[in-house]
TORKOL-4160 file (C-alpha; in steps of 0.2 Angstrom, whole numbers, padded with zeros to 4 digits, m for minus):
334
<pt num="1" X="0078" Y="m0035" Z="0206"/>
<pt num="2" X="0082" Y="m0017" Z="0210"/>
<pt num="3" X="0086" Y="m0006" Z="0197"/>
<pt num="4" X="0101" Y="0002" Z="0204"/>
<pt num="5" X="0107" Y="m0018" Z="0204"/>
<pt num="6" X="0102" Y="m0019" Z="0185"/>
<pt num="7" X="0113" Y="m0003" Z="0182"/>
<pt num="8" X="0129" Y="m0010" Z="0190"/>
<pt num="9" X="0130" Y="m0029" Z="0182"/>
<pt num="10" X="0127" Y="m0018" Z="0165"/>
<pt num="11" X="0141" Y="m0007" Z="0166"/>
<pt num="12" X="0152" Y="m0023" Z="0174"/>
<pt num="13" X="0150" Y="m0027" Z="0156"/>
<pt num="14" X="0134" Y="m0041" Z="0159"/>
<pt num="15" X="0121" Y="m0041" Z="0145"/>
<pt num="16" X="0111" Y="m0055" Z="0151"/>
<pt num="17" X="0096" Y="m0052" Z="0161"/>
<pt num="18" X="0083" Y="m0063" Z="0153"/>
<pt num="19" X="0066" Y="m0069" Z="0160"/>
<pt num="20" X="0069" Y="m0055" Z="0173"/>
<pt num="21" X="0053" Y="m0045" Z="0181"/>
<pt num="22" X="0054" Y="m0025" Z="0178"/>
<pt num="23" X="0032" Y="m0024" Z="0177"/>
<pt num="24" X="0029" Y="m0006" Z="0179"/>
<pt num="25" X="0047" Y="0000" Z="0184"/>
<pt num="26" X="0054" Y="0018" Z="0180"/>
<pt num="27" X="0068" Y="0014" Z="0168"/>
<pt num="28" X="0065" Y="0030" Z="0155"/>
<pt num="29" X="0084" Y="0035" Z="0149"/>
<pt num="30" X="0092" Y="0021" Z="0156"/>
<pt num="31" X="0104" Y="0013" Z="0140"/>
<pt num="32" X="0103" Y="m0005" Z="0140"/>
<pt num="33" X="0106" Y="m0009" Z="0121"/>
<pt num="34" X="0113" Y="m0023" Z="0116"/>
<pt num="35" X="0105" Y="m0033" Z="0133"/>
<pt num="36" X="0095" Y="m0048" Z="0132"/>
<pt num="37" X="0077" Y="m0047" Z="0139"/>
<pt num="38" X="0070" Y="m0060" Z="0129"/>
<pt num="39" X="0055" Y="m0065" Z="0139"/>
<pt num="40" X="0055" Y="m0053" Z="0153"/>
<pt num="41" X="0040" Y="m0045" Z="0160"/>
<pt num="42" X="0040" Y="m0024" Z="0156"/>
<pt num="43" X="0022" Y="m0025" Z="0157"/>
<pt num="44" X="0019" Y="m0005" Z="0160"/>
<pt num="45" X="0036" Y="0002" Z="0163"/>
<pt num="46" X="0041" Y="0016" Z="0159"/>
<pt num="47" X="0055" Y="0018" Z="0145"/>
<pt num="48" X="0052" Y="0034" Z="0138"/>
<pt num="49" X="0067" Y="0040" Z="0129"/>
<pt num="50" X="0078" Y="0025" Z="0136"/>
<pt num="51" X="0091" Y="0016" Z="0123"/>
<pt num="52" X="0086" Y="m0001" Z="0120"/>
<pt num="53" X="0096" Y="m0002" Z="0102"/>
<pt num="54" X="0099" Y="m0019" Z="0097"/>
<pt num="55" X="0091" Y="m0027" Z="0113"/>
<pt num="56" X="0085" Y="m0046" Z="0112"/>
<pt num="57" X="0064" Y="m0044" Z="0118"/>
<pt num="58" X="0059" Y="m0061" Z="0112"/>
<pt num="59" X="0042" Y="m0065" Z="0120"/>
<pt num="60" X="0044" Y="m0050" Z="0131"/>
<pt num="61" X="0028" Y="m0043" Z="0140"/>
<pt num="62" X="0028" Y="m0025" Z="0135"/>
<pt num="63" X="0009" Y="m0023" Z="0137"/>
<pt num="64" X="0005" Y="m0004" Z="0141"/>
<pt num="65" X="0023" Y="0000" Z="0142"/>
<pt num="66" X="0026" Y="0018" Z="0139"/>
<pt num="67" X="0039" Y="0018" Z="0128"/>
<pt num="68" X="0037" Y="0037" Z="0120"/>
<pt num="69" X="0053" Y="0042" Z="0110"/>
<pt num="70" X="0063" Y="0025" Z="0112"/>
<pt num="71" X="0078" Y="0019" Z="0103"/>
<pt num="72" X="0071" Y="0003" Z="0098"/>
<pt num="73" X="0082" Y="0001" Z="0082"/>
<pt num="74" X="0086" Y="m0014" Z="0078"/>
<pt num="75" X="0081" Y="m0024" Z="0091"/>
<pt num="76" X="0072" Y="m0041" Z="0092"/>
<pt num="77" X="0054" Y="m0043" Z="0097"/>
<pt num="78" X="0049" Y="m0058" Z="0087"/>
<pt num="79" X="0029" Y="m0065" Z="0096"/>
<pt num="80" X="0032" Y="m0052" Z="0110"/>
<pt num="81" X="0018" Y="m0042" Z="0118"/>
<pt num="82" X="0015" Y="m0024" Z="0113"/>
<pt num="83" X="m0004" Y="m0023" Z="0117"/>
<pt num="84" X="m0009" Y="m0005" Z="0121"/>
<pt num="85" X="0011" Y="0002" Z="0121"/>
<pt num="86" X="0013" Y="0019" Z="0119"/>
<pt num="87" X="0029" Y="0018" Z="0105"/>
<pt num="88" X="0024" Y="0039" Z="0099"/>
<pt num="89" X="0041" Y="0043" Z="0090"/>
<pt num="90" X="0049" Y="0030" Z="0095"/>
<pt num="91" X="0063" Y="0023" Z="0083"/>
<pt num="92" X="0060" Y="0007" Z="0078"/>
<pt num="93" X="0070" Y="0005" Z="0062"/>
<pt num="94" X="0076" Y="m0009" Z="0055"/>
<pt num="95" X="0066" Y="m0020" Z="0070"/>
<pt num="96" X="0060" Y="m0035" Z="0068"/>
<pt num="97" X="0041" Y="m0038" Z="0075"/>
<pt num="98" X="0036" Y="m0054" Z="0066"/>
<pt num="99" X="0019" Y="m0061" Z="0073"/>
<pt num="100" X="0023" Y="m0046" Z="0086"/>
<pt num="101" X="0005" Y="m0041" Z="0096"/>
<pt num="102" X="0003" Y="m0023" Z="0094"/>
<pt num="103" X="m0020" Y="m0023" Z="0097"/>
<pt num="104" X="m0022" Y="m0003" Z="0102"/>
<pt num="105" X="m0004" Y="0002" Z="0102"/>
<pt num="106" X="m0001" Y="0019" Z="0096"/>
<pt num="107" X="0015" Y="0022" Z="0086"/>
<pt num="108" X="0010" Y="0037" Z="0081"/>
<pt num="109" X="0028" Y="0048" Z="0071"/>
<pt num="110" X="0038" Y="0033" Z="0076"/>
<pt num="111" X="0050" Y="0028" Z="0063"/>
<pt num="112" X="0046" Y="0013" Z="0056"/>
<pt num="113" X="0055" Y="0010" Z="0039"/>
<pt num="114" X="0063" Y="m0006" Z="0035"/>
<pt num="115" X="0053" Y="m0015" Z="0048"/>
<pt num="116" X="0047" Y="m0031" Z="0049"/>
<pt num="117" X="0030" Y="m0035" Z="0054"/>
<pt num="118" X="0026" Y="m0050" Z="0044"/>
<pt num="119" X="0009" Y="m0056" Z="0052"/>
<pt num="120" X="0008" Y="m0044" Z="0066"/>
<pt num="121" X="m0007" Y="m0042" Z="0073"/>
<pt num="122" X="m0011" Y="m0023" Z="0073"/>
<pt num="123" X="m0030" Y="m0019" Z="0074"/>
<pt num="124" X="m0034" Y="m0003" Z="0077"/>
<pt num="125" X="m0017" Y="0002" Z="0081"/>
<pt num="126" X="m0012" Y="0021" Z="0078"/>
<pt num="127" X="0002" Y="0025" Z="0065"/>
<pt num="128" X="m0005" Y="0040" Z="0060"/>
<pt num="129" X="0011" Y="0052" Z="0053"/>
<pt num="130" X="0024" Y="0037" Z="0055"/>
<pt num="131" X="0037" Y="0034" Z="0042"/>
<pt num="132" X="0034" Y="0015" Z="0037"/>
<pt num="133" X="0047" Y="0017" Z="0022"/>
<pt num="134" X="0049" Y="m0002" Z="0015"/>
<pt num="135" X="0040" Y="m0009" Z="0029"/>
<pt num="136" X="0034" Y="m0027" Z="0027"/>
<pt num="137" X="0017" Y="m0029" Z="0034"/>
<pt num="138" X="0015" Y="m0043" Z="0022"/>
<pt num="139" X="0000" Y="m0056" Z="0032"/>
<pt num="140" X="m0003" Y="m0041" Z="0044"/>
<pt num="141" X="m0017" Y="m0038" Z="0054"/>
<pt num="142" X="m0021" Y="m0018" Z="0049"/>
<pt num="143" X="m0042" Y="m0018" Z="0053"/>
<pt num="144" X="m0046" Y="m0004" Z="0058"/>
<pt num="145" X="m0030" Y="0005" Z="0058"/>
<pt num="146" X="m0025" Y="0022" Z="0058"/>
<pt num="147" X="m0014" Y="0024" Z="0044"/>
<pt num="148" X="m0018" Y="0045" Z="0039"/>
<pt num="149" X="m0002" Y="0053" Z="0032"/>
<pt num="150" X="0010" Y="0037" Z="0033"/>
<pt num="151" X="0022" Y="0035" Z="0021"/>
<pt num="152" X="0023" Y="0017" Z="0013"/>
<pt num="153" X="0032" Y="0020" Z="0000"/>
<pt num="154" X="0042" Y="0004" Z="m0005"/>
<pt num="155" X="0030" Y="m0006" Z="0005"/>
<pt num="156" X="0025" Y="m0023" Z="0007"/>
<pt num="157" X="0006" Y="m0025" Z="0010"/>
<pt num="158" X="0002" Y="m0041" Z="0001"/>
<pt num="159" X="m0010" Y="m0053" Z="0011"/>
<pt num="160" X="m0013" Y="m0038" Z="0024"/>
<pt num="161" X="m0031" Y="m0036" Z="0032"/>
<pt num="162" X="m0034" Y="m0019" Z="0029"/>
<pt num="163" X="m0055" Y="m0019" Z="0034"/>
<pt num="164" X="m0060" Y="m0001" Z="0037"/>
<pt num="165" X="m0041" Y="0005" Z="0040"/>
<pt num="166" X="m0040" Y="0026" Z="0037"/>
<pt num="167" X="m0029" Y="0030" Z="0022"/>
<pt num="168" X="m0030" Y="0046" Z="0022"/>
<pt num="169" X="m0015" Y="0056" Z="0013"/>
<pt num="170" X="m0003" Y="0041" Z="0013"/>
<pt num="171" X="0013" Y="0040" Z="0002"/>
<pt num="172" X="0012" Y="0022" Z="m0010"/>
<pt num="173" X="0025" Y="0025" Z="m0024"/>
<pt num="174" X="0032" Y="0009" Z="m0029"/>
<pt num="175" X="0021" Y="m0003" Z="m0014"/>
<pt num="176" X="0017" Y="m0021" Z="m0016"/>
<pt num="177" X="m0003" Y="m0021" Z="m0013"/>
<pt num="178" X="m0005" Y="m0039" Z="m0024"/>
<pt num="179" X="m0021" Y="m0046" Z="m0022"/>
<pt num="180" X="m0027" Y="m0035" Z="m0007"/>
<pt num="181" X="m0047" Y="m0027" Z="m0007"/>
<pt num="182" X="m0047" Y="m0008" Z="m0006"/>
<pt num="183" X="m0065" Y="m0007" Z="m0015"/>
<pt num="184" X="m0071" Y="0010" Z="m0013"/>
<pt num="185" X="m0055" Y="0017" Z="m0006"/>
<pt num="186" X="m0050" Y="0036" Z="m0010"/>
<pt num="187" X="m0034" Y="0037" Z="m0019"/>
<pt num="188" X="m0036" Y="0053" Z="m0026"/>
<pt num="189" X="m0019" Y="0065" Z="m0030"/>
<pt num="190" X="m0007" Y="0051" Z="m0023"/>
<pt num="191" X="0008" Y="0047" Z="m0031"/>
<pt num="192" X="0007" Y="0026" Z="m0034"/>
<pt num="193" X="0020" Y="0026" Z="m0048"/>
<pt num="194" X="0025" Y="0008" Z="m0053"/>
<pt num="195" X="0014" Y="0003" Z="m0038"/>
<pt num="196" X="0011" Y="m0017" Z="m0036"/>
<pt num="197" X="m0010" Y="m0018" Z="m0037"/>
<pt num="198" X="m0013" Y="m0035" Z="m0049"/>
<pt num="199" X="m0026" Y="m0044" Z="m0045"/>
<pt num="200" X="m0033" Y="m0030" Z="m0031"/>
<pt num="201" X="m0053" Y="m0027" Z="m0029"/>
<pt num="202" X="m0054" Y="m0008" Z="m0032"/>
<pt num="203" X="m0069" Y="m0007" Z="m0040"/>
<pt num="204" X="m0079" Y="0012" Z="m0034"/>
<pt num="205" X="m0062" Y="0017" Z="m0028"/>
<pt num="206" X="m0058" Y="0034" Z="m0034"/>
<pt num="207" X="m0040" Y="0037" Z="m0043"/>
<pt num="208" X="m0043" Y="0053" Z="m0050"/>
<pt num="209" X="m0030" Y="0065" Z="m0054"/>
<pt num="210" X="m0015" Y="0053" Z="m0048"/>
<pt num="211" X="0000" Y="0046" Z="m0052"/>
<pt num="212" X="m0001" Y="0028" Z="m0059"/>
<pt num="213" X="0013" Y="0029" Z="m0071"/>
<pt num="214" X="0020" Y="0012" Z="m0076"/>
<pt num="215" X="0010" Y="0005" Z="m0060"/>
<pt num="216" X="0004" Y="m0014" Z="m0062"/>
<pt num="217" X="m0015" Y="m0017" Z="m0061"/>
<pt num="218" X="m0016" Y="m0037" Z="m0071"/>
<pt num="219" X="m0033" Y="m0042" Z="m0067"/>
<pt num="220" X="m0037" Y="m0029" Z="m0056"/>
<pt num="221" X="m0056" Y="m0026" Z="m0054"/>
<pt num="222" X="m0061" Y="m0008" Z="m0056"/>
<pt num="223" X="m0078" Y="m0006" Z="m0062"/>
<pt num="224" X="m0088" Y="0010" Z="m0060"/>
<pt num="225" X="m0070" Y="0016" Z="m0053"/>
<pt num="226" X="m0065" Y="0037" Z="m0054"/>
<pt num="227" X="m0050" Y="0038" Z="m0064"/>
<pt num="228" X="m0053" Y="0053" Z="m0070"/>
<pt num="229" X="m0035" Y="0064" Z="m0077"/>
<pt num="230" X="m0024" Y="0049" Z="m0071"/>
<pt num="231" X="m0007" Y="0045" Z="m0077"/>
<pt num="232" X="m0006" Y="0026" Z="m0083"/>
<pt num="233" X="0006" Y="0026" Z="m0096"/>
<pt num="234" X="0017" Y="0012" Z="m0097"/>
<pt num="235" X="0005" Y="0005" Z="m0085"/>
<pt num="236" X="0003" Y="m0017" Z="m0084"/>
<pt num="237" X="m0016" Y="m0019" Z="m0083"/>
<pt num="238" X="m0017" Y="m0035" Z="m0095"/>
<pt num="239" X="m0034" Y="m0044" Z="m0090"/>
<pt num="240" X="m0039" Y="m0030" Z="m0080"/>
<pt num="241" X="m0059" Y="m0024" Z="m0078"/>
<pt num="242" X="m0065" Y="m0008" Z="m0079"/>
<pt num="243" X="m0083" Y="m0010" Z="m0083"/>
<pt num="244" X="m0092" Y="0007" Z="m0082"/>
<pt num="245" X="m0076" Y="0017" Z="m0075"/>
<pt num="246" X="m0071" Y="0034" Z="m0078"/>
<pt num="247" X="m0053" Y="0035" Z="m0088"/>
<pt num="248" X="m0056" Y="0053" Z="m0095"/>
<pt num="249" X="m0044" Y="0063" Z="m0101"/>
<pt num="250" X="m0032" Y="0050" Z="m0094"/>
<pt num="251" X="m0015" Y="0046" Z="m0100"/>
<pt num="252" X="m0016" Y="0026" Z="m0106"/>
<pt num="253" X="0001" Y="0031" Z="m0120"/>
<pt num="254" X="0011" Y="0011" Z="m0123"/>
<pt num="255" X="m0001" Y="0003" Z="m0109"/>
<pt num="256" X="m0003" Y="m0015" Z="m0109"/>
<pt num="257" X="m0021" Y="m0015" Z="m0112"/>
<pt num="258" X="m0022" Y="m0033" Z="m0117"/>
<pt num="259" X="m0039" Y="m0043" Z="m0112"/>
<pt num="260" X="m0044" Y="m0029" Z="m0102"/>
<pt num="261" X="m0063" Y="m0026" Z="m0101"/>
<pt num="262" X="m0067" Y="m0006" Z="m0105"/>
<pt num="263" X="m0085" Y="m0010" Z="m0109"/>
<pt num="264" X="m0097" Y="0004" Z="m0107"/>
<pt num="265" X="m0080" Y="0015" Z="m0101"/>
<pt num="266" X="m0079" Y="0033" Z="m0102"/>
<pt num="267" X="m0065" Y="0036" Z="m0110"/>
<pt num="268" X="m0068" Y="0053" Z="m0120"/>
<pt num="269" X="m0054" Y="0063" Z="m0123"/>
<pt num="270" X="m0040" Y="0048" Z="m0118"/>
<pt num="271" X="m0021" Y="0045" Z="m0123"/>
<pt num="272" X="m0020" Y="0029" Z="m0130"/>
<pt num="273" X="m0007" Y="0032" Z="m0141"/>
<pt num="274" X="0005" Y="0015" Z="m0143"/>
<pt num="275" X="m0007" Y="0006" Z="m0130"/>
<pt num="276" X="m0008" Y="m0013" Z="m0133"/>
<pt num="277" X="m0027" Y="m0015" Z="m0134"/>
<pt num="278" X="m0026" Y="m0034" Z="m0142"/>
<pt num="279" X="m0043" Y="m0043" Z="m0140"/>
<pt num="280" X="m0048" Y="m0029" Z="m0128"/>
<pt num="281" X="m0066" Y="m0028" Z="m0125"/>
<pt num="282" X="m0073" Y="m0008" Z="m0130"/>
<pt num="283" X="m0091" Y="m0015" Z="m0129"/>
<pt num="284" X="m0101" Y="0003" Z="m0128"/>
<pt num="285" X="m0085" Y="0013" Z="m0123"/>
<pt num="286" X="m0086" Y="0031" Z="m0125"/>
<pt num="287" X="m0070" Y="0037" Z="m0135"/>
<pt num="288" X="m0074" Y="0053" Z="m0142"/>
<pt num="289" X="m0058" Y="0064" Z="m0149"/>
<pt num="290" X="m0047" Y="0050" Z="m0139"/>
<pt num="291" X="m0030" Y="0049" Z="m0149"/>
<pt num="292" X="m0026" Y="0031" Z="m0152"/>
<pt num="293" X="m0013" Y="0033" Z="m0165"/>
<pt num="294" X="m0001" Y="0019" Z="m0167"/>
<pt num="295" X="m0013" Y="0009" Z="m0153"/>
<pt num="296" X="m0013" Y="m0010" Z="m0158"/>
<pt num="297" X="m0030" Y="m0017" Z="m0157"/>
<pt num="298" X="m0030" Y="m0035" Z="m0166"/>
<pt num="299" X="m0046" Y="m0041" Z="m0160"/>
<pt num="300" X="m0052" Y="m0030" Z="m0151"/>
<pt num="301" X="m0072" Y="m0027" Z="m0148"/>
<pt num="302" X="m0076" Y="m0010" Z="m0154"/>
<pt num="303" X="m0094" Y="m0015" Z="m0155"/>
<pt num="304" X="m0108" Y="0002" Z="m0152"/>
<pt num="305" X="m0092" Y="0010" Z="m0146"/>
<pt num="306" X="m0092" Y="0028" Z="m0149"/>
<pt num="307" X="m0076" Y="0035" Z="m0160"/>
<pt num="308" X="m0084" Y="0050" Z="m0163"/>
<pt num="309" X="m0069" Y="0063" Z="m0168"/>
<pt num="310" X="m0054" Y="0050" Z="m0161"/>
<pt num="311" X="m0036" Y="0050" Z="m0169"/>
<pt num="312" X="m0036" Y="0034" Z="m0179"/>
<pt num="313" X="m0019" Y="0037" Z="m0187"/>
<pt num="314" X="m0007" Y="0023" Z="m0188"/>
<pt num="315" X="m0020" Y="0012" Z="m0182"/>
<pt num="316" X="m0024" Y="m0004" Z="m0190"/>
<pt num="317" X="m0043" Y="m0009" Z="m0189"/>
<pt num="318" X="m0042" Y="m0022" Z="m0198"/>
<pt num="319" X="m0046" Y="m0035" Z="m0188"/>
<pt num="320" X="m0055" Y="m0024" Z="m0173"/>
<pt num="321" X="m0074" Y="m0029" Z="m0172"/>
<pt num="322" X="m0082" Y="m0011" Z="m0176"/>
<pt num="323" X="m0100" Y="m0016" Z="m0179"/>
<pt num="324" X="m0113" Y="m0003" Z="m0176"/>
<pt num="325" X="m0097" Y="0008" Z="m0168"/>
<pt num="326" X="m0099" Y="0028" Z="m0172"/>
<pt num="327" X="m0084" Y="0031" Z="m0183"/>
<pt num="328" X="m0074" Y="0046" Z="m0183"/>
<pt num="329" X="m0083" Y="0055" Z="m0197"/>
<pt num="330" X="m0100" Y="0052" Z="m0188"/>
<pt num="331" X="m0104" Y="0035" Z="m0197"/>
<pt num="332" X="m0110" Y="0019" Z="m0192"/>
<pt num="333" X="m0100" Y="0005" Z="m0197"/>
<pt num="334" X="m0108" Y="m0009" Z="m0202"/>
């Protein structure tokens, strides 16, 4: 079908043009929102700037369509193809793309928040830049992805492959990462305040200097992690494991520290004022001149912990294990 026919049934009012053939057609600025292309074939066209808000694309061939700048809001493009489209700054909120194939697509600064792209599969697909504001990417395929400088805040990446995606400079305040492995991962200076991390592998990963205020880390592996000068208080992290990590000089004031293993954890100079440390293991943790005033620590294992210089006050030790722990004076209890 010619274009110029496409044109005049759209503006006699028709919306319907599904299953139709445009593959490498010119259709960049044309308006079609609101028009039904559920599975037609745009493999290659071109739609660079055109306005397609609303449109139905379900099952739609877009592979290598050039679709740079688009007004793609809204529109439906549940299990269509999208392998290798160009989508930079295109305008894709509020879209739904679940099971959507986007393999080498590059969505670079395209707006992306409040989109769905529940078990997409997006392997090495480019969203450096791109505002992924309350995106759900929840079961997506991310490996390999360029993610550098996205904002996620609000997000939802629980169940999400993210195997050697970049994550350089990304925005996570308040995202749902539940149960995903980011071992190793820098997360230095970010701002992942009443971030969703429970039950995450993040052991190596390196926090220091950010924000984790009131963010929840319950079982959370974290051994040998850099959280070096981080703000945790208020933080969740019952049952969490931070075996041989850096928490100096952090802020831990009314965290939930219950269970948590801190054994052999540097935590010299730490805020633990108020924090819940009930049958917390401090096996070996260094806690010189931390201030753990008012901190409630019921059966917690102090044992060879060293205390050396820590505020004590308002803490009851009375049924803390402190065998062979350095006190604050410099003794040994025994």
């Amino acid at each position: 079908m010619l274009i110029s026919d496409i044109l005049k049934r759209y503006n006699q009012g028709d919306r319907d043009f599904r299953e139709i053939n445009l593959s490498k057609s010119n259709l960049s600025g044309m308006n079609l929102s609101y028009a039904n292309l559920s599975r037609s074939k745009l493999t290659e066209a071109h739609l660079a700037w055109s306005d397609l808000q609303r449109c139905f694309l379900l099952e739609s061939d877009l592979r290598g369509a050039f679709l740079y700048g688009a007004n793609l809001s809204f529109v439906k493009l549940k299990e269509a193809l999208l392998v290798g489209a160009d989508l930079t700054k295109a305008d894709l909120k509020g879209a739904q793309l679940h099971k959507v194939n986007l393999q080498g697509a590059t969505l670079s600064g395209a707006v992306l928040n409040w989109v769905s792209l529940y078990m997409a599969n997006l392997p090495g697909v480019n969203l450096c830049g791109a505002n992924l504001e309350g995106i759900n990417l929840r079961g997506a395929n991310l490996e390999r992805a360029n993610l550098n400088w996205t904002n996620l805040n609000g997000a939802r990446l629980s169940g999400a492959n993210l195997r050697g995606a970049k994550l350089y400079g990304i925005k996570l305040k308040g995202a749902f990462l539940n149960g995903l492995d980011l071992h190793g991962v820098n997360f230095s200076a970010m701002d992942l305040e009443e971030t969703k991390m429970s039950g995450m592998k993040l052991y190596g990963s390196n926090f220091s200097g950010s924000n984790l205020q009131s963010a929840f880390m319950r079982r959370s592996v974290l051994d040998k992690a850099n959280l070096k000068n981080v703000v945790l208080n208020q933080g969740q992290l019952k049952g969490a494991q931070f075996v041989q990590a850096n928490l100096m000089k952090s802020d831990l004031s009314e965290t939930d520290l219950r269970m948590a293993d801190l054994s052999f954890t540097n935590l010299n100079l730490v805020n633990l004022r108020g924090a819940d440390l009930t049958n917390a293991n401090l096996h070996g943790a260094y806690l010189w001149s931390a201030c753990l005033d008012g901190a409630i620590v019921k059966g917690a294992n102090f044992t060879g912990a060293n205390l050396r210089d820590a505020d004590l006050s308002g803490t009851d030790l009375s049924d803390a294990i402190l065998t062979g722990a350095t006190m604050p004076d410099g003794k040994i209890h025994v």
